[in-house]
N, C-alpha and C positions, 0 to 999 in steps of 0.2 A: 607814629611809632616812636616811643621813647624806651630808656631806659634798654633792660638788658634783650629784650626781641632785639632793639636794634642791631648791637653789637656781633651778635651770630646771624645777620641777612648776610645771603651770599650771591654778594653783586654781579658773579658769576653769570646766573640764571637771566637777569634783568636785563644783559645785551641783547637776547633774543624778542625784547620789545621793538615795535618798529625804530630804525636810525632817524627817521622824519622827526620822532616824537610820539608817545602813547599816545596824545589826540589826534594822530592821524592813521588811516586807512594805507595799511599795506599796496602796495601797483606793482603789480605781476612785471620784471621785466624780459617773460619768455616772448622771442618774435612768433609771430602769428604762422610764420611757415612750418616750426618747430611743432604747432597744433594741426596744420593743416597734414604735414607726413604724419604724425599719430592718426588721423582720422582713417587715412587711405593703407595704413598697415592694420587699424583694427579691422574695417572692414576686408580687406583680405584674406585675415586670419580667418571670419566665417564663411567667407565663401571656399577657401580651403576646406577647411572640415567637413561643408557639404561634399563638394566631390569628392572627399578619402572617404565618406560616407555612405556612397551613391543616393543622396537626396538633391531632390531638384530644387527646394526654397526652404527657408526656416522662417516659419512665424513668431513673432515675437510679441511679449506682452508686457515681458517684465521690463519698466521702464531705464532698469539699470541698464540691462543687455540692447533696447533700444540707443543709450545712449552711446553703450563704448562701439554699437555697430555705426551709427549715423550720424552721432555727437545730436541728435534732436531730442532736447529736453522740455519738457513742458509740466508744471507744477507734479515734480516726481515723486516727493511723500503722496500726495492726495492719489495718484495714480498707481500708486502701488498696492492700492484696496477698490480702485473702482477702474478694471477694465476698459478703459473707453477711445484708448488710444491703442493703435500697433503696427509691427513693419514688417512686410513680407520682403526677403534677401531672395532673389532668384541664382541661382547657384551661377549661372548662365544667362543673365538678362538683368532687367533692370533692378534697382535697390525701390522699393515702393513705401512711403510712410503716409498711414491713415492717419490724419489729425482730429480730432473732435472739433463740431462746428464752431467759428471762431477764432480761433486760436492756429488757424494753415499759414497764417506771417509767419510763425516762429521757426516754422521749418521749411520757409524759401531761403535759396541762397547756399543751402550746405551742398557742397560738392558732393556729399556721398549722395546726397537722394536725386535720383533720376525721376520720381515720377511722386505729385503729392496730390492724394483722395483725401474724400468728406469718410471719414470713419464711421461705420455702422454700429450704433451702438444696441445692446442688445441682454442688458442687465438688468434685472427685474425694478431697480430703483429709479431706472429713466424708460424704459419703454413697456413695464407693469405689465396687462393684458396683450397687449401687443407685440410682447419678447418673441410668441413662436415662431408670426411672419418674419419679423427680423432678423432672425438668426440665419433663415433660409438666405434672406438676400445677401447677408454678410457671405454664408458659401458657397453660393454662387459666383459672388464677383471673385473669391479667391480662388475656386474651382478654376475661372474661367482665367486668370493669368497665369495658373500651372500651366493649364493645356495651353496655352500659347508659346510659352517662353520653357517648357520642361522637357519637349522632346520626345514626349510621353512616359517622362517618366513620372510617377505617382507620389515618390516617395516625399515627405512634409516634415520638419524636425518644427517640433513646438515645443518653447519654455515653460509655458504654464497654462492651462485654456478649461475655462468650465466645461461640466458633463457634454452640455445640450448643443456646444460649437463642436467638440468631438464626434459627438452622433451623426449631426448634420453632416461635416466632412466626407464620414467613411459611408455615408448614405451616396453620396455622389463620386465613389470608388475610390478618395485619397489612403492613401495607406499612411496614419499620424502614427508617428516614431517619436518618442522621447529625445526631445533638442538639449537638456539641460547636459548630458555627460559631455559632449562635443562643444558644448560653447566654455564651459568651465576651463576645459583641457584648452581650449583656442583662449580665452583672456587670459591663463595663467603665464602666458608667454609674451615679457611686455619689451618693446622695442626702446633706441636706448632716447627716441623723442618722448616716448610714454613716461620715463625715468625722470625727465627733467620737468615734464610738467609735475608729475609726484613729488619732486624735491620744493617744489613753489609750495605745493599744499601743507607737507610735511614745516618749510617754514611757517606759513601764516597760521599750522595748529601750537607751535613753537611760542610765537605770541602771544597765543592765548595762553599759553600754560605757563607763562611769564608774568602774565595778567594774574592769572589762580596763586602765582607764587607769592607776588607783589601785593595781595589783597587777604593772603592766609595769617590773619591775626586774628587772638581771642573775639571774642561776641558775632564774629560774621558767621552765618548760616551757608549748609551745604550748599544749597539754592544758588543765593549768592554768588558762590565760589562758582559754581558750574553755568553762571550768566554770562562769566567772565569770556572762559570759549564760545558759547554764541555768536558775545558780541564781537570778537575779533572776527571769527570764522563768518560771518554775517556781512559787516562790515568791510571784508577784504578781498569778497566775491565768491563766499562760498555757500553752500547748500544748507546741509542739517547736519544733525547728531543722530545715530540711530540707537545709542541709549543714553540713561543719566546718572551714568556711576560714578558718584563724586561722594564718598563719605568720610567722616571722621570719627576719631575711638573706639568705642565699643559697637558703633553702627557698623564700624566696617569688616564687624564677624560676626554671621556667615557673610560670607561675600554674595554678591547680586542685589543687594539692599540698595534702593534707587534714591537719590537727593534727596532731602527733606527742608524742614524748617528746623531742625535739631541746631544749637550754636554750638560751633566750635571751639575747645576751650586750650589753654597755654598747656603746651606740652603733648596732646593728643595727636594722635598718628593724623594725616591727612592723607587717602589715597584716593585715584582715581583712574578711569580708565578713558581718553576722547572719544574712540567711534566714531570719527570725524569726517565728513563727506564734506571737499574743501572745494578749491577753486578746479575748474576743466571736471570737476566729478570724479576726482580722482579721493582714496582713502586716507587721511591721517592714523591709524590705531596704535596709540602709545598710551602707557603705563607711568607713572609716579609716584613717589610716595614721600611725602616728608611729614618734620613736625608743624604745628599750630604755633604761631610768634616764632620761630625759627627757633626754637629752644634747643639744646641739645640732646639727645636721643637717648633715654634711659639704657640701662644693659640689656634689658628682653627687646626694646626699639631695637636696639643694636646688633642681636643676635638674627634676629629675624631679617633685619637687611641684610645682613655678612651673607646668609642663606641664599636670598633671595639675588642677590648680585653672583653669587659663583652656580645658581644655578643656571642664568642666563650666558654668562661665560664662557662656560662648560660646554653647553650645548650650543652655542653660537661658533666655539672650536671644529665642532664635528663638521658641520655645515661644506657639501661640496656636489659638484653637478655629478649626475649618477649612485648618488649614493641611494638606496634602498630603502624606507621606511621603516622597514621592521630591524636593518644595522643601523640607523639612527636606535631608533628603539634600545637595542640591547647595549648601545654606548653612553646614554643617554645620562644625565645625573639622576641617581637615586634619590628619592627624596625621605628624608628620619621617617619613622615610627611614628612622631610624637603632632608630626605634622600633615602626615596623610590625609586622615579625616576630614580637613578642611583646604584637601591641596584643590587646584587649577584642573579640571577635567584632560586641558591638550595643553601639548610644550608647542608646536609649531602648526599653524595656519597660513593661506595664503589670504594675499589681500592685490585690489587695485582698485576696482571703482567700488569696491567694498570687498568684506571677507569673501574669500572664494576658495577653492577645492586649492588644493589637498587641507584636512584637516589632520595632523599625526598626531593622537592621542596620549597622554601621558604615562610613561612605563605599567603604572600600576592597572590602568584601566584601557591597554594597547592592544586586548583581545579581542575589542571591540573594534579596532581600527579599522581602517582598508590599505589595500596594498598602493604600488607606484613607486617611484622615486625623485629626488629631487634634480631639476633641470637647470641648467645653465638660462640665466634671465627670468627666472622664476624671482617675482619678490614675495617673502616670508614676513609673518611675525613671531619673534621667538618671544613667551611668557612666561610668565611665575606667579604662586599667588603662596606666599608664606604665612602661615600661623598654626595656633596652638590654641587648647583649651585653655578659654579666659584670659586671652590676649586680643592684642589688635592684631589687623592683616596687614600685609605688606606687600603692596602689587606691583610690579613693573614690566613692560614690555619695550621692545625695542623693533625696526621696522627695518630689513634688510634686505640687499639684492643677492642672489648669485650668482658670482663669476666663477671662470673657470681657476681664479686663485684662490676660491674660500667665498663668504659671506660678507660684506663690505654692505656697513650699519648707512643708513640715509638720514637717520635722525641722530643729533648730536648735544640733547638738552640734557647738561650734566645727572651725573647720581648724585647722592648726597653721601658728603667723605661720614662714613663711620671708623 
């Protein structure tokens, strides 16, 4: 980097590379007990919700909600399209986790799991002609730990489960309740051990996006740029990314336009969003946006941050335990005329081992919402997405807890001074 890029980097951004040195790997320094109480408060939180529920187990499938109940991970993109693993929570008995053949190491050892089976798998891509008997014997054996450990009661909360494992259930008198409203409301409420492992994630997405800053000069591709979080987040003990929104200039309107091979050129807007599933499985989702060679920000550059910084602000102000969705809502920063058309769908979402409920919609499109209010240890992300016809966009998000003093930010990776 010579010449005038150099002069405007803002060395600022660049501490948030590792203190060891960019050649090396982030090391978590959270103690292990600090993970161990997260485990035995999430899974409390589900067996809560069964009994304020009157369900006697929740089946689980989605391997997120496996995790934050069990902490038992096992290659969780790939299992989050092919059913082949799940955990039965007895409200009042044991925690049981089906592993797929294999792969039962990975979940000896965790304190939450009481009891670990060979998973029935029962998907048309591994047991073909042979799915129907299978399925029966899958519920059968679940049948058969209800009635043992439920007290007779019937009632089952499942996150996600195809047709044919439904059928079979209610064939053998389970009464399947929809699990997704209670587990969301139970993970939105995170403990203040859950908080610190999210602070380790939210640093080593920090790095990467130090990485994205340190590597945003003319000729490099969106691509590129968005290898850069991988490789930290990769490297430093974490998971995946669940999208790949890193674009530059006129790619990054309309917004949702995914990395490409397009080169970034001097002066063009860079924005991007992480989506970042970090170390412990915990979420990074933060927002940026700067220029290409660090140039300085034309006046429509400029207008469009000033926007996009007091809308975050603004509504990061409101922020407080009990307040209302719909009096958020009607407090809310209005957003121009001229920028509507191409605004941010929602101002505030929850996050932890990923986005999770509540989502509150953006004033203009708040009809759509649903109700609730906002809870003390809730963590939020507050968003923005600014632009205008024939402009670039300008996206920024910020990742926050709430206390009973207001909103207090976990992420600390500067704006960019306009």
């Amino acid at each position: 980097m010579t010449g005038s890029t150099a002069m405007f980097k803002d060395h600022r951004k660049l501490t948030y590379l590792n203190s060891e040195g960019a050649d090396k790997p982030l090391k978590s320094p959270v103690p292990h007990d600090v993970l161990v109480r997260a485990r035995e408060y999430r899974l409390s939180r589900i067996r809560a919700a069964l009994i304020k529920h009157d369900c006697a187990a929740a089946l689980l499938y989605d391997p997120v909600n496996i995790r934050y109940a069990l902490d038992a991970a096992n290659m969780q993109v790939w299992t989050l399209h092919n059913p082949l693993r799940y955990a039965l929570i007895l409200a009042d008995g044991p925690a049981v986790m089906f592993e797929f053949k294999g792969s039962e190491h990975l979940s000896r050892g965790l304190e939450t799991i009481d009891e670990l089976r060979l998973a029935t798998g029962w998907m048309y891509m591994t047991a073909g002609d042979r799915a129907p008997e299978r399925v029966v014997r899958w519920a059968s054996e679940l049948e058969s730990l209800m009635r043992e450990h439920g007290a007779g009661n019937k009632r089952i909360a499942v996150d996600r489960l195809d047709l044919e494992g439904f059928r079979e259930l209610e064939k053998l008198g389970l009464d399947v309740i929809d699990g997704a409203p209670m587990i969301e409301r139970a993970r939105s409420i995170k403990s203040l051990d859950e908080i610190e492992l999210m602070r380790w994630t939210i640093r080593v997405c920090e790095a990467g996006m130090a990485r994205i800053y340190e590597h945003s000069i003319p000729g490099v591709t969106e691509q590129e740029l968005w290898a850069h979080l991988h490789f930290e987040n990769a490297r430093s003990g974490g998971e995946w990314l669940e999208t790949r929104l890193l674009t530059c200039g006129d790619h990054t309107n309309p917004w949702y336009s995914e990395c490409s091979d397009r080169v970034c050129c001097a002066g063009e807007m860079i924005a991007f969003d992480t989506d970042m599933i970090g170390p412990y499985g915990y979420c990074a989702d933060l927002s940026r946006s700067w220029t290409c060679g660090y140039t300085p920000m034309t006046a429509k550059q400029r207008e469009l941050y000033a926007a996009a910084v007091e809308q975050i602000d603004h509504n990061l102000a409101l922020l407080r335990p009990g307040l209302p969705f719909a009096e958020f809502n009607d407090k809310s920063w209005r957003i121009p005329a001229r920028y509507e058309p191409y605004r941010y769908s929602l101002a505030v979402h929850g996050v932890g081992m990923a986005d999770e409920w509540p989502v509150v919609a953006l004033h203009s499109d708040f009809a759509h919402s649903h109700g609730g209010r906002f809870e003390e240890s809730m963590v939020v992300c507050v968003e923005t997405l600014i632009a205008e016809h024939g402009s670039e966009s300008v996206k920024l998000e910020t990742q926050v807890l709430i206390t009973q003093n207001g909103a207090e930010r976990l992420d600390s990776f500067p704006w960019e001074d306009v």
